[in-house]
C-alpha positions as CSV (number, residue, x, y, z in Angstrom):
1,X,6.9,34.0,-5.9
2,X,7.9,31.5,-8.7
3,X,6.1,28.3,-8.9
4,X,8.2,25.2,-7.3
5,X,8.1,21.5,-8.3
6,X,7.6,19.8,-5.2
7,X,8.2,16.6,-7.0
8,X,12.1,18.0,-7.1
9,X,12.4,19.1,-3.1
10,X,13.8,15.9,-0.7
11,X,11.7,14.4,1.6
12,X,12.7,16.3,4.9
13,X,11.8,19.6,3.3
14,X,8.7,18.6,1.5
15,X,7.3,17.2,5.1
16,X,8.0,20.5,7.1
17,X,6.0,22.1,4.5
18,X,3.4,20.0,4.6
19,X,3.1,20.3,8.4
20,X,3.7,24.3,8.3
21,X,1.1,24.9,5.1
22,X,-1.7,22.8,7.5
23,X,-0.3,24.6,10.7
24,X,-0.5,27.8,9.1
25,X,-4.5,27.1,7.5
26,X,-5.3,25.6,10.9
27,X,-4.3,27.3,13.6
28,X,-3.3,30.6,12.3
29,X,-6.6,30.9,10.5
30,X,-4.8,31.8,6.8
31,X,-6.9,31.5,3.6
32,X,-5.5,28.3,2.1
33,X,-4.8,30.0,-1.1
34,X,-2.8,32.7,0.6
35,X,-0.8,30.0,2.2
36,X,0.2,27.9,-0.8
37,X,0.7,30.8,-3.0
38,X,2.9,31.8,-0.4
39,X,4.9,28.4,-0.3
40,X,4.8,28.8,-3.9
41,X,3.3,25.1,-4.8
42,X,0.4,24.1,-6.7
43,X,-3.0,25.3,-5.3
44,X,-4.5,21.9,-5.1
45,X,-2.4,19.9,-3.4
46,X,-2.9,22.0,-0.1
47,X,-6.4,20.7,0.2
48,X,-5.3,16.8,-0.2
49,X,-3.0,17.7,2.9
50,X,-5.7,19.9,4.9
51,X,-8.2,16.2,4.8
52,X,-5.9,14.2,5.8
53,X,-5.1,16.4,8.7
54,X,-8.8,16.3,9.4
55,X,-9.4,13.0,9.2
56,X,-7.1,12.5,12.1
57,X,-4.4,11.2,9.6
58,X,-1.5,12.9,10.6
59,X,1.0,10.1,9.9
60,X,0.1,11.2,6.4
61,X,2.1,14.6,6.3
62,X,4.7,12.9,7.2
63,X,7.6,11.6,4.8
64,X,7.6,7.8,4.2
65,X,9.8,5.6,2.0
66,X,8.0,4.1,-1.1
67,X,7.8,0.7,-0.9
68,X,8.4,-0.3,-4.2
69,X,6.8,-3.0,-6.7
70,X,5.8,-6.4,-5.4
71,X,7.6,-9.1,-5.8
72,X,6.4,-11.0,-8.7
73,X,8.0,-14.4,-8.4
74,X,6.7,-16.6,-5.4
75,X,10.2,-18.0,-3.0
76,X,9.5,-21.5,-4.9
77,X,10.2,-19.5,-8.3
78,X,13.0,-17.7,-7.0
79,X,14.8,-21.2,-5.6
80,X,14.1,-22.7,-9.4
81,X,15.8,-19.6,-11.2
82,X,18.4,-20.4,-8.6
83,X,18.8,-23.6,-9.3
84,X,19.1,-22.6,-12.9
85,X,21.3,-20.4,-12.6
86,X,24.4,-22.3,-10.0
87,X,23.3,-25.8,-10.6
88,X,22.0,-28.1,-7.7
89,X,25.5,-28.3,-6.1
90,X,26.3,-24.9,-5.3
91,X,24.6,-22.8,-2.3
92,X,24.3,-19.0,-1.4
93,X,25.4,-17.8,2.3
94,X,24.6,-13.9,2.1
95,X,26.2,-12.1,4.9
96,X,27.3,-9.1,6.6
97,X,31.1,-7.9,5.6
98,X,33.3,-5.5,7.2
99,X,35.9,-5.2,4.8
100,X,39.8,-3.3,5.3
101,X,38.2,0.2,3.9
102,X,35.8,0.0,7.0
103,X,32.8,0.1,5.0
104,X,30.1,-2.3,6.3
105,X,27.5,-3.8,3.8
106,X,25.5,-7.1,2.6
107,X,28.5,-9.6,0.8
108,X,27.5,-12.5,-0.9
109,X,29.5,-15.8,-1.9
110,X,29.1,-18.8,-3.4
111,X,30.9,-22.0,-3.1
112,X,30.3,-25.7,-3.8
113,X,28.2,-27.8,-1.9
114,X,31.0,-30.4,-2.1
115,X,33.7,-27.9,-0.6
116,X,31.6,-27.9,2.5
């Protein structure tokens, strides 16, 4: 079987083959080897999954959505770019639109502080 970069596989399928490699190594008593050559992934990757399993850490296998960078300005930061950016007689009201296409998403809009 051809090699496949897991890196290029969504996160649904990559989980179920995390969970069936460590089933498979576990339970059915498969060399891991056998069962990654099998699955057609990188030998060493199988092992990472088989600790975690072992440690109890089962939450592991499973697909989770990466939480990106931190933030790196503080909310006083943010406000002072703000500030910058409208002037000190505008304000922000963010909200949740349902427009005529039935789409529903975040809206944002800005009007002056003396219009309100």
């Amino acid at each position: 079987m051809p090699k496949i970069d897991g890196r290029t596989l969504d996160h649904g399928t990559s989980e179920h083959i995390r969970i069936l490699a460590v089933r498979r190594v576990r339970k059915d008593k498969e060399k891991p080897s056998e069962v990654i050559k099998s699955l057609g992934l990188c030998w060493t990757t199988i092992y990472r999954w088989l600790r975690a399993h072992d440690k109890g850490a089962v939450q592991k296998l499973k697909s989770s959505k990466a939480t990106g960078p931190a933030p790196k300005l503080t909310e006083k930061q943010k406000q002072k770019v703000r500030t910058w950016i409208v002037g000190k007689f505008y304000k922000f009201h963010i909200f949740l639109r349902d427009d005529e296409n039935n789409r529903s998403g975040w809206g944002w809009r800005v009007w002056s502080a003396r219009e309100s």
